[in-house]
Legacy VTK file of the C-alpha trace (Angstrom):
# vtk DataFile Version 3.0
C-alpha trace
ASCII
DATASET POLYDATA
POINTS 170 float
18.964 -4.937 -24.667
15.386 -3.247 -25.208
14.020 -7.220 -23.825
16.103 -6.662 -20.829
14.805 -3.095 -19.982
11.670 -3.800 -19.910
12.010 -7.031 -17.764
14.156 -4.308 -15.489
10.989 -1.620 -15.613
8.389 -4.719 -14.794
10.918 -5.237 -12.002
10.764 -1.715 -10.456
7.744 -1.111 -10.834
6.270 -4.560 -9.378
8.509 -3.484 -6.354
6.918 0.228 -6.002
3.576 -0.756 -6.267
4.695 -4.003 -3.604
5.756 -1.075 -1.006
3.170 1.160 -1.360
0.619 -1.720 -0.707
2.027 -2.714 2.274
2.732 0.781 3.115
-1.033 2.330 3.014
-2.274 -1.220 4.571
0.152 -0.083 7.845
-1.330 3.105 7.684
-4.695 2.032 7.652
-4.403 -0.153 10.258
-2.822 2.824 12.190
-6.069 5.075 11.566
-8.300 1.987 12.280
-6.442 1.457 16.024
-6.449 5.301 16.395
-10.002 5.702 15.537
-11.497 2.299 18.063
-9.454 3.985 20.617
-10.420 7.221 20.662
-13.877 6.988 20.368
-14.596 4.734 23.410
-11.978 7.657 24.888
-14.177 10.583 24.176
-17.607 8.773 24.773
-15.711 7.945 28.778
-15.295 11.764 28.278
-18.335 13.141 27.710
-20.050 10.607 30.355
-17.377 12.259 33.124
-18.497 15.992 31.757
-22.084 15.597 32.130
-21.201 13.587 35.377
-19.697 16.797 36.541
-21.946 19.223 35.018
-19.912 20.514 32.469
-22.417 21.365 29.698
-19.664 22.926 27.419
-17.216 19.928 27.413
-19.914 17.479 27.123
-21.181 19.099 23.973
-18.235 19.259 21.940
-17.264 15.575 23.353
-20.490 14.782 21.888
-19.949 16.676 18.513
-16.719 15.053 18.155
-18.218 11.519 18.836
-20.549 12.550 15.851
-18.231 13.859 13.213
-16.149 10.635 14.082
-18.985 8.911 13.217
-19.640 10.425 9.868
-16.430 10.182 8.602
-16.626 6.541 9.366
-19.427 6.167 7.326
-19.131 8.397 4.541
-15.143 8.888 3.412
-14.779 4.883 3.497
-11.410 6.304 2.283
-9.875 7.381 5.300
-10.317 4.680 7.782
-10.433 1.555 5.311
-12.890 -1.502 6.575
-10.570 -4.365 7.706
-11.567 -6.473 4.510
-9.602 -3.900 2.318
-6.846 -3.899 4.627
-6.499 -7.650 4.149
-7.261 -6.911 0.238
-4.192 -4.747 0.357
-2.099 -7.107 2.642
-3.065 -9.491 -0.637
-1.847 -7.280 -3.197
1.640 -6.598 -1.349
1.713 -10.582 -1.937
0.853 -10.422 -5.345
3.439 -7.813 -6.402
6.068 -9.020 -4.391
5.536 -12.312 -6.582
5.126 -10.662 -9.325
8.652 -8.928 -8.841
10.282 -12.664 -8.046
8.951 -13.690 -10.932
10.316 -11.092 -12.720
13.781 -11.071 -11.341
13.633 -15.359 -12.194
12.965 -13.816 -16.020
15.720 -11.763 -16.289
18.060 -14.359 -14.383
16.981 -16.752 -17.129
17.469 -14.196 -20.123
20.712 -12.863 -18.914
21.856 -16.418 -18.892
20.756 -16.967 -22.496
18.411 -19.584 -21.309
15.472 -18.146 -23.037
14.829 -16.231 -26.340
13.524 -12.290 -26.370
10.470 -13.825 -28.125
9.474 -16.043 -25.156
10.670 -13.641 -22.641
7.929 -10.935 -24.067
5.314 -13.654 -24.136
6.074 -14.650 -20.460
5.692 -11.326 -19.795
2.494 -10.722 -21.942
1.159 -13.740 -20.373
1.792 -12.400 -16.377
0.574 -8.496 -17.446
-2.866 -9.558 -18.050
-3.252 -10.546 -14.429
-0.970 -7.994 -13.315
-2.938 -4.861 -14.557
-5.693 -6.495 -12.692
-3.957 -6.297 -9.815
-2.953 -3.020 -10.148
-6.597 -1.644 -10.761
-7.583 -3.128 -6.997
-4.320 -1.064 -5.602
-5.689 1.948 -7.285
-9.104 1.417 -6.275
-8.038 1.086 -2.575
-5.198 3.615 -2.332
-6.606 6.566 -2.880
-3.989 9.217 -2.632
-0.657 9.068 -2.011
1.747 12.287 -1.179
4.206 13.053 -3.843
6.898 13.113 -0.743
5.948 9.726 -0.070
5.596 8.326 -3.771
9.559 9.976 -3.636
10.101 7.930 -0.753
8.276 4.364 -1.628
11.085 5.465 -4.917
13.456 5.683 -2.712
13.414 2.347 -0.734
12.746 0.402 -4.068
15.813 1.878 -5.562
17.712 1.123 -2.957
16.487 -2.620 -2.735
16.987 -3.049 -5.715
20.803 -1.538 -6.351
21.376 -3.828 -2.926
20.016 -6.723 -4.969
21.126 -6.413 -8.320
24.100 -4.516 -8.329
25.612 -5.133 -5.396
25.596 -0.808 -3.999
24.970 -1.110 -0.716
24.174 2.840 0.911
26.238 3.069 4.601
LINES 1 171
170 0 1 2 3 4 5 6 7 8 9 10 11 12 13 14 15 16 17 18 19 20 21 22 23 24 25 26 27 28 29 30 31 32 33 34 35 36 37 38 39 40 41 42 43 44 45 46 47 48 49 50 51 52 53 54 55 56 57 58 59 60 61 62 63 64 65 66 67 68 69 70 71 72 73 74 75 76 77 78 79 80 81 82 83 84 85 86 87 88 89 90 91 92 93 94 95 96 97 98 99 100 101 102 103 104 105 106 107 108 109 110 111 112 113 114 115 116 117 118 119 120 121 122 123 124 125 126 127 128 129 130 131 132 133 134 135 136 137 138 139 140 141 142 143 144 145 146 147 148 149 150 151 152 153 154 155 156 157 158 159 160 161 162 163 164 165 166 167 168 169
């Protein structure tokens, strides 16, 4: 039984870390859109303030165009480059496999058709690559709110009662 827990916690966890990748990969590309729209938006702005002679506008159009700017550059965080979008895009693959692979394990050991020896070595021999994996997510997900952790938990759980136990929430 302690075999088949652990292929369970690989399970859920390959399936958090798979929605939360894919998750903060649709944000970012939310902030990115946001962020190459509204500058061109605030730079038409402060053009059609100075046009008009409206020295206060233009200024703080100008300031915002700046801080925009500076924030782009320096918190690298907040509005990801596309590459670590795609990077993240990459790791939703990656754990989503991993989870497969997972769920093929325990399919296999809950049909007897492999030992708890050479299910821990499977396992042992997909972790090393895994933990890799999960050091780029951490790298590239900086912060997540607890209310959202609760709710990547959420969606996981429910996946996977759907999947492997048949609970299905109306």
């Amino acid at each position: 039984m302690i075999v088949r827990n652990k292929i369970w916690e690989e399970i859920k966890e390959a399936d958090v870390f798979y929605r939360c990748a894919i998750k903060y990969a649709s944000l970012q590309r939310q902030i990115s859109f946001s962020y190459k729209f509204a500058i061109p938006v605030i730079a038409a702005l402060c053009a059609l303030f100075a046009k008009l002679e409206m020295p206060d506008f233009t200024f703080w159009s100008a300031i915002l165009i700046f801080a925009s700017s500076v924030v782009k550059t320096f918190c690298t965080q907040i509005i990801l480059p596309e590459k670590n979008i795609e990077a993240l895009d990459q790791l939703g693959v990656d754990f989503e496999r991993y989870r497969d692979k997972d769920e093929k394990l325990m399919e296999k050991f809950d049909n007897e058709e492999i030992t708890d020896e050479d299910v821990l070595k499977e396992l042992d021999n997909h972790n090393l690559d895994y933990y890799q994996k999960k050091s780029e997510l951490n790298k590239l997900v900086i912060w997540i709110p607890f209310w959202k952790k609760k709710q990547l938990q959420k969606i996981s759980d429910d996946y996977l009662q759907r999947v492997h136990h048949n609970q299905y929430n109306n």
